[in-house]
PyMOL Python script that loads the backbone (N, CA, C, O; Angstrom):
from pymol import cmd

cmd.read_pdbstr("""\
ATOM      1  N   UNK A   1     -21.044  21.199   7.446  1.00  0.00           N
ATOM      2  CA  UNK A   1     -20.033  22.033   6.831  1.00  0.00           C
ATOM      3  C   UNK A   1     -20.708  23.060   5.928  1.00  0.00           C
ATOM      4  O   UNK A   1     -21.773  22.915   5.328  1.00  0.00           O
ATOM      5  N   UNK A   2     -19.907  24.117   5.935  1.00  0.00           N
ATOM      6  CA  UNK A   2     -20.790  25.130   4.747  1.00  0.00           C
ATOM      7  C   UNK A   2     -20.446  25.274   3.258  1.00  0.00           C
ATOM      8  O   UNK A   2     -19.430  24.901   2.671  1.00  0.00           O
ATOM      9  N   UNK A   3     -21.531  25.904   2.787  1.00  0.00           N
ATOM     10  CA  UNK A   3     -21.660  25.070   1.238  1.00  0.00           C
ATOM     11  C   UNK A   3     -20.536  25.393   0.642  1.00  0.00           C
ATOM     12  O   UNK A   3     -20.228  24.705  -0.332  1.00  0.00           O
ATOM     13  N   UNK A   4     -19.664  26.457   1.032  1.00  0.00           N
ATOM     14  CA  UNK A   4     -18.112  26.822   0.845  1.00  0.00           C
ATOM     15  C   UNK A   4     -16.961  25.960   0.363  1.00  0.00           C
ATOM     16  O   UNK A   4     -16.160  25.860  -0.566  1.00  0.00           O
ATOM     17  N   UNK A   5     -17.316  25.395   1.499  1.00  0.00           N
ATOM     18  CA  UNK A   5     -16.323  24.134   2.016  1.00  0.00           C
ATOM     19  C   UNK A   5     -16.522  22.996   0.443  1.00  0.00           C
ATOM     20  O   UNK A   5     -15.501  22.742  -0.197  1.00  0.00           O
ATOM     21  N   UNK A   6     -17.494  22.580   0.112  1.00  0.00           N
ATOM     22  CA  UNK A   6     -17.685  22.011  -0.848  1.00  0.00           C
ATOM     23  C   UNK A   6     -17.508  22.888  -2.057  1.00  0.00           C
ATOM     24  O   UNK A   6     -17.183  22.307  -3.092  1.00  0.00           O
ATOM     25  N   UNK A   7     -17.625  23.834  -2.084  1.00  0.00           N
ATOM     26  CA  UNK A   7     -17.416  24.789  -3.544  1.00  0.00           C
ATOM     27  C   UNK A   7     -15.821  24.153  -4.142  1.00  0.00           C
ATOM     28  O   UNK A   7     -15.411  23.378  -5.006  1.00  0.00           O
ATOM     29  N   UNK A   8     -15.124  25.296  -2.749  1.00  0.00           N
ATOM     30  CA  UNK A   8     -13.458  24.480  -2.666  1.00  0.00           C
ATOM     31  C   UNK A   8     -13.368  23.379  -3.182  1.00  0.00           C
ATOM     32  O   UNK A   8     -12.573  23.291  -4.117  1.00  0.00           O
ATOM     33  N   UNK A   9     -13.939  22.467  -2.879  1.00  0.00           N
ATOM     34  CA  UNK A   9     -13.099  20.930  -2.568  1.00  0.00           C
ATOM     35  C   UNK A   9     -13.501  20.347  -4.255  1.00  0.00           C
ATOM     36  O   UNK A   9     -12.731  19.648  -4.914  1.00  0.00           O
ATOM     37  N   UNK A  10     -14.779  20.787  -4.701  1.00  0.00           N
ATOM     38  CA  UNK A  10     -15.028  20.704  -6.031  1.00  0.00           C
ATOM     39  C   UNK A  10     -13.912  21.412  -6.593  1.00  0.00           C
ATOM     40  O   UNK A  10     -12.923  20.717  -6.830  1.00  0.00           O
ATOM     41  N   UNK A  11     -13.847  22.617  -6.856  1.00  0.00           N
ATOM     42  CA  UNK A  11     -12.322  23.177  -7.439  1.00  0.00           C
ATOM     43  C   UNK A  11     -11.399  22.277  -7.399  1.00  0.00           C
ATOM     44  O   UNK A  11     -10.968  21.800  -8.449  1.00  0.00           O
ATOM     45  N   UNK A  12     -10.903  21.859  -6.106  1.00  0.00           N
ATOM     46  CA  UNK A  12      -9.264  21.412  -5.831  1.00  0.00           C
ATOM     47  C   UNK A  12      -9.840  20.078  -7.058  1.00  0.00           C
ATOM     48  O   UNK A  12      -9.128  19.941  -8.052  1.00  0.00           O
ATOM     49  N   UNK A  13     -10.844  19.350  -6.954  1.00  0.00           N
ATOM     50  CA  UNK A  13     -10.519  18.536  -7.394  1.00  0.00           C
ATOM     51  C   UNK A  13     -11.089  18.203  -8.706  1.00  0.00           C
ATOM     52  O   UNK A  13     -11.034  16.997  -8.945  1.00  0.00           O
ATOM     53  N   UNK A  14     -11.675  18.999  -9.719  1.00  0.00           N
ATOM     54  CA  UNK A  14     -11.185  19.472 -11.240  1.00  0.00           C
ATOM     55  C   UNK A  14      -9.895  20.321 -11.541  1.00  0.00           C
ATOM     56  O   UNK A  14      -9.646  20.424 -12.742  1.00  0.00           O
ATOM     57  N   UNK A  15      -8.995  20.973 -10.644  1.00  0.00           N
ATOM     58  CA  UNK A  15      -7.838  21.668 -10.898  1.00  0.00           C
ATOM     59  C   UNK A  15      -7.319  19.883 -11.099  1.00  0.00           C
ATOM     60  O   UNK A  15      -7.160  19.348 -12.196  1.00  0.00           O
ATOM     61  N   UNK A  16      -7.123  19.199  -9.748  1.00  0.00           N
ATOM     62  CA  UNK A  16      -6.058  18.295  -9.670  1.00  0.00           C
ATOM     63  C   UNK A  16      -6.323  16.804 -11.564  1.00  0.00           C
ATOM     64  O   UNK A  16      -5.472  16.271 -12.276  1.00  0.00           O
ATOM     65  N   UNK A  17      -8.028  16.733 -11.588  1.00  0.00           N
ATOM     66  CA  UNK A  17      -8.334  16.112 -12.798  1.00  0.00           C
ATOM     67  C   UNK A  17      -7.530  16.595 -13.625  1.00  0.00           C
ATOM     68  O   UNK A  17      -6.734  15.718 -13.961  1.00  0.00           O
ATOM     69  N   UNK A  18      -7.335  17.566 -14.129  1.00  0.00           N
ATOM     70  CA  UNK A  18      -6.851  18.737 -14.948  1.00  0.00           C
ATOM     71  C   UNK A  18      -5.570  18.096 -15.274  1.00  0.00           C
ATOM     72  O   UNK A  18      -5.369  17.159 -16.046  1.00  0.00           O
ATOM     73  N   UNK A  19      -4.723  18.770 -14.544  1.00  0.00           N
ATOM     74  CA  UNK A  19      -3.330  17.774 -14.423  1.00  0.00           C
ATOM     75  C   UNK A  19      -2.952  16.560 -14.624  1.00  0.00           C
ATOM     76  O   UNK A  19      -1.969  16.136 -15.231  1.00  0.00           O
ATOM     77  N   UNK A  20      -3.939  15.917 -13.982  1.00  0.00           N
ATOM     78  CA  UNK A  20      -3.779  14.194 -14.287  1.00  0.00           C
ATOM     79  C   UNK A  20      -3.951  14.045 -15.601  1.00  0.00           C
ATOM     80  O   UNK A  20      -3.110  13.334 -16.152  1.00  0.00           O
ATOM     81  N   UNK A  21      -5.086  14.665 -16.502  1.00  0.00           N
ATOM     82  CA  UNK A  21      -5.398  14.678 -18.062  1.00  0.00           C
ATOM     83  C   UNK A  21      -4.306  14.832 -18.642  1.00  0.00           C
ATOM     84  O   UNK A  21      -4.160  14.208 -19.693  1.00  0.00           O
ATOM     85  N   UNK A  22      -2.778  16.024 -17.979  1.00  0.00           N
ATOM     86  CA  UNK A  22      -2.311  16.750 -19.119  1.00  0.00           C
ATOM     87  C   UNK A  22      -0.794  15.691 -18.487  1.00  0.00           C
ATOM     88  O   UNK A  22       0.371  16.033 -18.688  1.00  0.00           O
ATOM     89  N   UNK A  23      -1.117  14.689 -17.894  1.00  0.00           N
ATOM     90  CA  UNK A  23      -0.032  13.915 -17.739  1.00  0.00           C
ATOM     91  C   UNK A  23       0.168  12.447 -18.312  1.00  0.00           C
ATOM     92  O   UNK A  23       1.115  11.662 -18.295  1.00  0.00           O
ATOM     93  N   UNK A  24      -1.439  12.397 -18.954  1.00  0.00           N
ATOM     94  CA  UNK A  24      -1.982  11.339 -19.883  1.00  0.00           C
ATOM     95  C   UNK A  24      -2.497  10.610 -19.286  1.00  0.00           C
ATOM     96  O   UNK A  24      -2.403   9.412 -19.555  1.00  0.00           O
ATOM     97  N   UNK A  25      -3.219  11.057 -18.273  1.00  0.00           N
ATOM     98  CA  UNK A  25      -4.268   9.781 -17.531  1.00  0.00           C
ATOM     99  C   UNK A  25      -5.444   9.532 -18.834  1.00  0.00           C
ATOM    100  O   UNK A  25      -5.646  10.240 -19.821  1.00  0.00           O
ATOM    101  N   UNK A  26      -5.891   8.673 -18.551  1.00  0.00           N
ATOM    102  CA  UNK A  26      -7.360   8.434 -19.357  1.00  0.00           C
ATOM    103  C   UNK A  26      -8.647   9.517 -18.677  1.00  0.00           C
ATOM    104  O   UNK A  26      -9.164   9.341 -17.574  1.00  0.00           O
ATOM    105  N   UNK A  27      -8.956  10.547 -19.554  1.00  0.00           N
ATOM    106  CA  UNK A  27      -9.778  10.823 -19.311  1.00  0.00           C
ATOM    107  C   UNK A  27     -11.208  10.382 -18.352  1.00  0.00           C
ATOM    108  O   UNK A  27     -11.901  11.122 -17.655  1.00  0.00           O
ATOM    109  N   UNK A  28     -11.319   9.213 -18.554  1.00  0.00           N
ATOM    110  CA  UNK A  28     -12.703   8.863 -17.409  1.00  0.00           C
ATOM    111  C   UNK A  28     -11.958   8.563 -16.374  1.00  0.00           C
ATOM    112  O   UNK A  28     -12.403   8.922 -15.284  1.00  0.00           O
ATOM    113  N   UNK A  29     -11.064   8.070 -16.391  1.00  0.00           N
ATOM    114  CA  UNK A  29     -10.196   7.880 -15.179  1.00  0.00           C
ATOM    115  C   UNK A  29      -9.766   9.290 -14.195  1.00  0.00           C
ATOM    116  O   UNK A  29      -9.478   9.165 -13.004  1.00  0.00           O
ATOM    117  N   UNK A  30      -9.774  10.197 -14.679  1.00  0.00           N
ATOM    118  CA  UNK A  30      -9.331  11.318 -13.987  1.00  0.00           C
ATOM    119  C   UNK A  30     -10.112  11.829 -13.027  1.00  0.00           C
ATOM    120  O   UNK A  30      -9.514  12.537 -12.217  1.00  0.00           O
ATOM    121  N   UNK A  31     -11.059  11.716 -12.895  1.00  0.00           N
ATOM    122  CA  UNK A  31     -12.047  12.139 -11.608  1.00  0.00           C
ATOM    123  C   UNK A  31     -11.367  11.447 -10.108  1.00  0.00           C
ATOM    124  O   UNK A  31     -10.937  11.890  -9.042  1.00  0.00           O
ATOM    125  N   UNK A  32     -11.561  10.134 -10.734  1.00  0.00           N
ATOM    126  CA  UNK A  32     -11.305   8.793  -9.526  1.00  0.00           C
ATOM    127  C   UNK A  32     -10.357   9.581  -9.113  1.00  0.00           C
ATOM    128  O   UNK A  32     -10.398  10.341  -8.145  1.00  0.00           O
ATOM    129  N   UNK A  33      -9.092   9.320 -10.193  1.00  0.00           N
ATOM    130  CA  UNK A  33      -8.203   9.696  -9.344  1.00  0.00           C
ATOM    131  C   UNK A  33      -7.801  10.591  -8.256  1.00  0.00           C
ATOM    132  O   UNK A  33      -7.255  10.447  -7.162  1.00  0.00           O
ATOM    133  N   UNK A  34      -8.276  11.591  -8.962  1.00  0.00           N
ATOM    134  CA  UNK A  34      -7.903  12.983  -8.432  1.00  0.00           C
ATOM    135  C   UNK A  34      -8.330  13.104  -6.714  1.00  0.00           C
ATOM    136  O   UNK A  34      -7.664  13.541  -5.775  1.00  0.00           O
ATOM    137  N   UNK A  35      -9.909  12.446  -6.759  1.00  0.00           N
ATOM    138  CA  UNK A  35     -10.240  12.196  -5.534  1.00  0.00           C
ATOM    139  C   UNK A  35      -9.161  11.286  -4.447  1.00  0.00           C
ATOM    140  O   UNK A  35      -8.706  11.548  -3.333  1.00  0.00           O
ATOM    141  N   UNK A  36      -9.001   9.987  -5.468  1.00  0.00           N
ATOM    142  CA  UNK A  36      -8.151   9.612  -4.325  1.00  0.00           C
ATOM    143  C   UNK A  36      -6.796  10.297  -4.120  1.00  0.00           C
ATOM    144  O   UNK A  36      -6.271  10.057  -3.033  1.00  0.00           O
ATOM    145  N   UNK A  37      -6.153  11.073  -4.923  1.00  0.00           N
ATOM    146  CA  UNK A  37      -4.864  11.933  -4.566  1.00  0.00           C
ATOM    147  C   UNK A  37      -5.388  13.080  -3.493  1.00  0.00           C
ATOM    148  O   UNK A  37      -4.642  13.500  -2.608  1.00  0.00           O
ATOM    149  N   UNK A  38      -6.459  13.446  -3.626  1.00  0.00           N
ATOM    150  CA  UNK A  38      -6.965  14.483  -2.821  1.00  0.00           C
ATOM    151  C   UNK A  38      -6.991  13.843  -1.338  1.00  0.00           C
ATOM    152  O   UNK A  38      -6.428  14.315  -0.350  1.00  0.00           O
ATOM    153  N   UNK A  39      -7.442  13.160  -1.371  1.00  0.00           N
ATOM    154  CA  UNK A  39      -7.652  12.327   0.198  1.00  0.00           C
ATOM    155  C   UNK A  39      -6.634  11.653   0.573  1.00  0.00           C
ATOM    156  O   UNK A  39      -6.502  11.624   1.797  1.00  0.00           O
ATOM    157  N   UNK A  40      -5.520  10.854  -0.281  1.00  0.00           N
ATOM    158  CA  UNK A  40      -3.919  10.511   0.253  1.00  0.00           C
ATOM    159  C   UNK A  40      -3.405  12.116   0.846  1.00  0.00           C
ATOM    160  O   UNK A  40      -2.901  12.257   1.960  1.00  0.00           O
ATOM    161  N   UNK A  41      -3.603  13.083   0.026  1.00  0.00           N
ATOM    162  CA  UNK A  41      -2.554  14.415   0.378  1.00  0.00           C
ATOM    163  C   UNK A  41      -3.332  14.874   1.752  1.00  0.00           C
ATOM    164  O   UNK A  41      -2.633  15.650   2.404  1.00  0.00           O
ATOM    165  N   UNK A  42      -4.717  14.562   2.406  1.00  0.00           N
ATOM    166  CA  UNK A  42      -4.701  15.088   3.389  1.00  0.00           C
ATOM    167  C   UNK A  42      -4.495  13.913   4.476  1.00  0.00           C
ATOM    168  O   UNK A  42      -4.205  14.007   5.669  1.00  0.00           O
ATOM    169  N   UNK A  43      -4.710  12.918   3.778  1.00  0.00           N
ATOM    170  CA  UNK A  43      -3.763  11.683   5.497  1.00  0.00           C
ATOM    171  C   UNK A  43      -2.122  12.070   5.134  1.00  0.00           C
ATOM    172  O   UNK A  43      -1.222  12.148   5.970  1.00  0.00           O
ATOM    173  N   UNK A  44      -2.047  12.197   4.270  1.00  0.00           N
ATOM    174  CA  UNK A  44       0.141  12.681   4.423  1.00  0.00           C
ATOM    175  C   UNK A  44      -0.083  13.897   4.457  1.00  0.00           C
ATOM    176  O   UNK A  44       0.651  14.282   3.547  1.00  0.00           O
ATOM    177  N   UNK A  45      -0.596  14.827   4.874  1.00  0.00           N
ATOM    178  CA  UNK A  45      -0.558  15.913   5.432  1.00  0.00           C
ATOM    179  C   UNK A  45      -0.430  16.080   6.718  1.00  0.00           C
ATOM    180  O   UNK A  45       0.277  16.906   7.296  1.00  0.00           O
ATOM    181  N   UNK A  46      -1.440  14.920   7.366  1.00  0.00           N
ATOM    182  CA  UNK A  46      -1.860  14.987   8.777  1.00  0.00           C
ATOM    183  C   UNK A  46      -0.683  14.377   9.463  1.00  0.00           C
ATOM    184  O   UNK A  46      -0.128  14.854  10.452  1.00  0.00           O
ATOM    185  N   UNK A  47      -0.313  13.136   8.763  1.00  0.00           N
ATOM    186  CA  UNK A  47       0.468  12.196   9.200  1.00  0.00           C
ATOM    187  C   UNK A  47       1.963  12.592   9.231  1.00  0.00           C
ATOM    188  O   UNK A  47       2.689  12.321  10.188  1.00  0.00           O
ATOM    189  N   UNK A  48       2.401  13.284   8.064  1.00  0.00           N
ATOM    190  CA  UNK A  48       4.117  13.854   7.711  1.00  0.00           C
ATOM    191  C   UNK A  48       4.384  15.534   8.817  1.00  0.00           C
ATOM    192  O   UNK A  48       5.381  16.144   9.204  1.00  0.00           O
ATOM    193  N   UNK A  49       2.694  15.746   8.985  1.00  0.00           N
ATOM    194  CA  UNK A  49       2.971  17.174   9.541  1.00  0.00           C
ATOM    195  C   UNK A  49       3.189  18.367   8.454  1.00  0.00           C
ATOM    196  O   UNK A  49       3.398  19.531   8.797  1.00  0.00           O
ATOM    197  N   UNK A  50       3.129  18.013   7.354  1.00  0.00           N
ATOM    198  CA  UNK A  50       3.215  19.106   6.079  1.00  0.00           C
ATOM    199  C   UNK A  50       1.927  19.418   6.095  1.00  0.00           C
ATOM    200  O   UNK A  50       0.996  18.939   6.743  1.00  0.00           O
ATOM    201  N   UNK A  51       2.011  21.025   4.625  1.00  0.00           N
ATOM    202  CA  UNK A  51       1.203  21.437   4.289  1.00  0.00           C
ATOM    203  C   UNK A  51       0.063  20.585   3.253  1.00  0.00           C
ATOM    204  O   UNK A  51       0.535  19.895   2.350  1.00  0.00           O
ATOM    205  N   UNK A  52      -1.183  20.653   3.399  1.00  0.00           N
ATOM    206  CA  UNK A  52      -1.331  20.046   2.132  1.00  0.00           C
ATOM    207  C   UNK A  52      -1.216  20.153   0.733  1.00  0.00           C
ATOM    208  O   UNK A  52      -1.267  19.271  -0.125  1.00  0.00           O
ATOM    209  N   UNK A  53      -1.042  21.456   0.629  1.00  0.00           N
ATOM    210  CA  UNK A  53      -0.312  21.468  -0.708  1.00  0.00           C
ATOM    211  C   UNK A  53       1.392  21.071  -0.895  1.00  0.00           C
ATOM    212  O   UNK A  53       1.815  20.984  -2.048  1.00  0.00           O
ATOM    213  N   UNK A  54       2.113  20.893  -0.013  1.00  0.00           N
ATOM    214  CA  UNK A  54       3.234  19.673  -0.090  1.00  0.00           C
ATOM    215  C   UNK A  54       2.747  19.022  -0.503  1.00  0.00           C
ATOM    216  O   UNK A  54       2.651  18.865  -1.720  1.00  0.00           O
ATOM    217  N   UNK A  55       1.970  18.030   0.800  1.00  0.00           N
ATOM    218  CA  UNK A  55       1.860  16.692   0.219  1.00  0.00           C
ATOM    219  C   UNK A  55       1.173  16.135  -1.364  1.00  0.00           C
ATOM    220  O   UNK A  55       1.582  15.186  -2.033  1.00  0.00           O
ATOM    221  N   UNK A  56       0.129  16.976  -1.651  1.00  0.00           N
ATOM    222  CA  UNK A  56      -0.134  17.159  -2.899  1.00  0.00           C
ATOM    223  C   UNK A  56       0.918  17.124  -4.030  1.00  0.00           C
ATOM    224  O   UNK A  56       0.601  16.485  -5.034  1.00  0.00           O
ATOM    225  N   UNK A  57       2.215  17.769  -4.001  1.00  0.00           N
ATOM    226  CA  UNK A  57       2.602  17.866  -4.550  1.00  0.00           C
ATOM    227  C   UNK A  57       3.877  17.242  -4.942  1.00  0.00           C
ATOM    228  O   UNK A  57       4.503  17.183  -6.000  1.00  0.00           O
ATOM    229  N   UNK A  58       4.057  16.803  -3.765  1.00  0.00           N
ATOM    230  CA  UNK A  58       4.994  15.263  -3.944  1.00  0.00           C
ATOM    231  C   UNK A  58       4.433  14.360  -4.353  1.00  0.00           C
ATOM    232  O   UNK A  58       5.160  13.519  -4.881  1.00  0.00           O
ATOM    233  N   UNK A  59       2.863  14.051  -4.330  1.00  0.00           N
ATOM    234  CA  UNK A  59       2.126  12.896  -5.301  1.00  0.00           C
ATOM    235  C   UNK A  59       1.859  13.026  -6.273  1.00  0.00           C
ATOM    236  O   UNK A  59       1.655  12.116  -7.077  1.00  0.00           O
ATOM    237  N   UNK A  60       1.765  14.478  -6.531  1.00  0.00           N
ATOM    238  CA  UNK A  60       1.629  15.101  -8.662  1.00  0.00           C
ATOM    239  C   UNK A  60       2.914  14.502  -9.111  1.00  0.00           C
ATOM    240  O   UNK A  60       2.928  13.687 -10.033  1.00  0.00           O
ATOM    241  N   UNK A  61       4.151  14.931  -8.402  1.00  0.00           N
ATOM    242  CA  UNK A  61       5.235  14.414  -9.037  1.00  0.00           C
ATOM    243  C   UNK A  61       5.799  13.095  -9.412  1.00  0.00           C
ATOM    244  O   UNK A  61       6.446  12.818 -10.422  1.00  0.00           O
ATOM    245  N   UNK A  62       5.430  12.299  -8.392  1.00  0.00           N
ATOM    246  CA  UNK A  62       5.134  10.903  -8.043  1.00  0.00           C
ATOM    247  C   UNK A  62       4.370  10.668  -9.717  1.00  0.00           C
ATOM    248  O   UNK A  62       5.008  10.043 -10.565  1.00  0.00           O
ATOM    249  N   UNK A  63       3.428  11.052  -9.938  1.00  0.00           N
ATOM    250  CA  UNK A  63       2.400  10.388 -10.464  1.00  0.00           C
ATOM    251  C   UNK A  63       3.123  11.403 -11.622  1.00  0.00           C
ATOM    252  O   UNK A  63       2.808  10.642 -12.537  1.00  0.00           O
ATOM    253  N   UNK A  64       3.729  12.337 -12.225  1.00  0.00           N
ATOM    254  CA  UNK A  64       4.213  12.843 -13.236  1.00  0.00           C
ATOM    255  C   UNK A  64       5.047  11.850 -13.903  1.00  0.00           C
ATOM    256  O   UNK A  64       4.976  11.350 -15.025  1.00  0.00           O
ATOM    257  N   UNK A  65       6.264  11.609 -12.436  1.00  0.00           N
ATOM    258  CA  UNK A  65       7.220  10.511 -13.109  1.00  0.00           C
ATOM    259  C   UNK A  65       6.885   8.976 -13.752  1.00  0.00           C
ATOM    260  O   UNK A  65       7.438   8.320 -14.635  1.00  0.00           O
ATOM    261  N   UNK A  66       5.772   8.736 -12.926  1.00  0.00           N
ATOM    262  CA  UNK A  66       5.065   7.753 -13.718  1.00  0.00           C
ATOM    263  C   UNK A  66       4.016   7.489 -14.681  1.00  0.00           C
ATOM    264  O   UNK A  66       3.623   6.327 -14.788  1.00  0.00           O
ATOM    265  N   UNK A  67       3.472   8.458 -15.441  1.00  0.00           N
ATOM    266  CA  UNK A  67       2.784   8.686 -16.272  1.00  0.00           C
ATOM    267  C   UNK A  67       4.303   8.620 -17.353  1.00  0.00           C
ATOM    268  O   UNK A  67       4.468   8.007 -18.407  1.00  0.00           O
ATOM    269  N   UNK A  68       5.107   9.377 -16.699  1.00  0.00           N
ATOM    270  CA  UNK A  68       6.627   9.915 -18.198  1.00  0.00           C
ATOM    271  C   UNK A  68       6.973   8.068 -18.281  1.00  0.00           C
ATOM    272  O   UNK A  68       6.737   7.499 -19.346  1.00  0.00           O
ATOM    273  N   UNK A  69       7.502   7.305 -17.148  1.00  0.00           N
ATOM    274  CA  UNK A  69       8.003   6.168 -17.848  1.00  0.00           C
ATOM    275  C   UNK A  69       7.272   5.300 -18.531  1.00  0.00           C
ATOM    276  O   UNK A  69       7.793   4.482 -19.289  1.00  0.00           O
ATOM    277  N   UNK A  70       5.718   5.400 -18.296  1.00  0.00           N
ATOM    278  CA  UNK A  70       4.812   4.664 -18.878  1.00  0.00           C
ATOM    279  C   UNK A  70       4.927   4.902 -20.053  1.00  0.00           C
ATOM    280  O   UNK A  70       5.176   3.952 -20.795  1.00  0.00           O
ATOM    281  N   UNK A  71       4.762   6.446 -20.700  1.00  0.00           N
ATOM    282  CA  UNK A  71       4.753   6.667 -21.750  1.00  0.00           C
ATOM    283  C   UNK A  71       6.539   6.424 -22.774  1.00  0.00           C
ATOM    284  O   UNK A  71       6.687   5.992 -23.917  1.00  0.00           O
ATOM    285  N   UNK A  72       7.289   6.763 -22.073  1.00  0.00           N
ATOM    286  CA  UNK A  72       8.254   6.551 -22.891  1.00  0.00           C
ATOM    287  C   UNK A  72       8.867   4.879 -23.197  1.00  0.00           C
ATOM    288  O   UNK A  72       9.754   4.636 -24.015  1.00  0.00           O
ATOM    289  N   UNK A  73       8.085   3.717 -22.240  1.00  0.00           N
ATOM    290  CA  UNK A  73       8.334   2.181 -22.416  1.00  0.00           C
ATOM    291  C   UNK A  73       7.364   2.294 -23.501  1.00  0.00           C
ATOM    292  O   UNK A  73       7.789   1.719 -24.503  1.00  0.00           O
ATOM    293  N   UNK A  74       6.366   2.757 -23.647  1.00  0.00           N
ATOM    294  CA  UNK A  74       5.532   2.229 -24.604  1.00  0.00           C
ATOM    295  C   UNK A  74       5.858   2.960 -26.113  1.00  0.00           C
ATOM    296  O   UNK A  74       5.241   2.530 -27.087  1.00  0.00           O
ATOM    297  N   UNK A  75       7.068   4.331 -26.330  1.00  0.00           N
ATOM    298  CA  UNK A  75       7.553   4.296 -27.130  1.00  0.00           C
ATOM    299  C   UNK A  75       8.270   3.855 -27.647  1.00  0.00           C
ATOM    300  O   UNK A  75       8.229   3.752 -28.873  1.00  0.00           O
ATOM    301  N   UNK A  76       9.531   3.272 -26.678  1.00  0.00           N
ATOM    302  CA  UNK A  76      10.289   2.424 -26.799  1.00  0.00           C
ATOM    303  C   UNK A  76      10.191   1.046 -27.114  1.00  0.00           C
ATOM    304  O   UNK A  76      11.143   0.492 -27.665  1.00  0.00           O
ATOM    305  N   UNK A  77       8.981   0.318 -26.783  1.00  0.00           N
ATOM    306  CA  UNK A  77       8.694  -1.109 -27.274  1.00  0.00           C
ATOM    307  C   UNK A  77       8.228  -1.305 -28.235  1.00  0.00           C
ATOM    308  O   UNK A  77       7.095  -0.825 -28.282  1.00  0.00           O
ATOM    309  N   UNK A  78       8.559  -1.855 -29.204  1.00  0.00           N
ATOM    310  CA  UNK A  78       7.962  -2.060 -30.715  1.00  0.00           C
ATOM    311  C   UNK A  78       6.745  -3.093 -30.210  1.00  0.00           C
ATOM    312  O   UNK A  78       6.079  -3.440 -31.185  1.00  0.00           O
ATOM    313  N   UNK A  79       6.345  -3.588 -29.157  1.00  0.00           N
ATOM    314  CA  UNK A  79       5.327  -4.794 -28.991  1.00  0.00           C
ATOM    315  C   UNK A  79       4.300  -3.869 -28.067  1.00  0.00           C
ATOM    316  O   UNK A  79       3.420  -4.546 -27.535  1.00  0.00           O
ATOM    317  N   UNK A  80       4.257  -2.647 -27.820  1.00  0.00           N
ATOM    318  CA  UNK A  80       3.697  -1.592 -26.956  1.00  0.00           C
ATOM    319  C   UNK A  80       2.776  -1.051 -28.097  1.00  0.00           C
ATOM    320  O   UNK A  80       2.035  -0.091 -27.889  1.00  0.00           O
TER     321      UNK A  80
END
""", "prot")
cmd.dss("prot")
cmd.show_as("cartoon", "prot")
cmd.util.cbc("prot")
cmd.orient("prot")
């Protein structure tokens, strides 16, 4: 593949870290992730027949809504 191809894929996946940070992932944790969201969005890309930025972006949201209830149980619990 050309060294391109990897330039990209580095981008997509400090953009996608990025996000995960500002949704309250743990910082060291955000790499992992991002990789593995990167590589779910292109098997549900392949697999749903969408774009990959769909599928991407039904798993940001996915993973938005669950970063929000995490955070708001743990405001809500006085034992949190």
């Amino acid at each position: 593949m050309p060294p391109f191809f990897f330039f990209v894929e580095a981008e997509t996946l400090t953009a996608i870290a990025t996000i995960l940070q500002g949704f309250g992932c743990p910082p060291d944790k955000c790499p992992e992730m991002a990789l593995q969201l990167h590589r779910r969005a292109g098997q549900l890309s392949e697999a749903k027949g969408r774009s990959y930025e769909e599928a991407l972006g039904h798993l940001l949201r996915a993973m938005a809504g669950g970063w929000a209830a995490q955070s708001q149980a743990s405001t809500t619990d006085p034992q949190a």
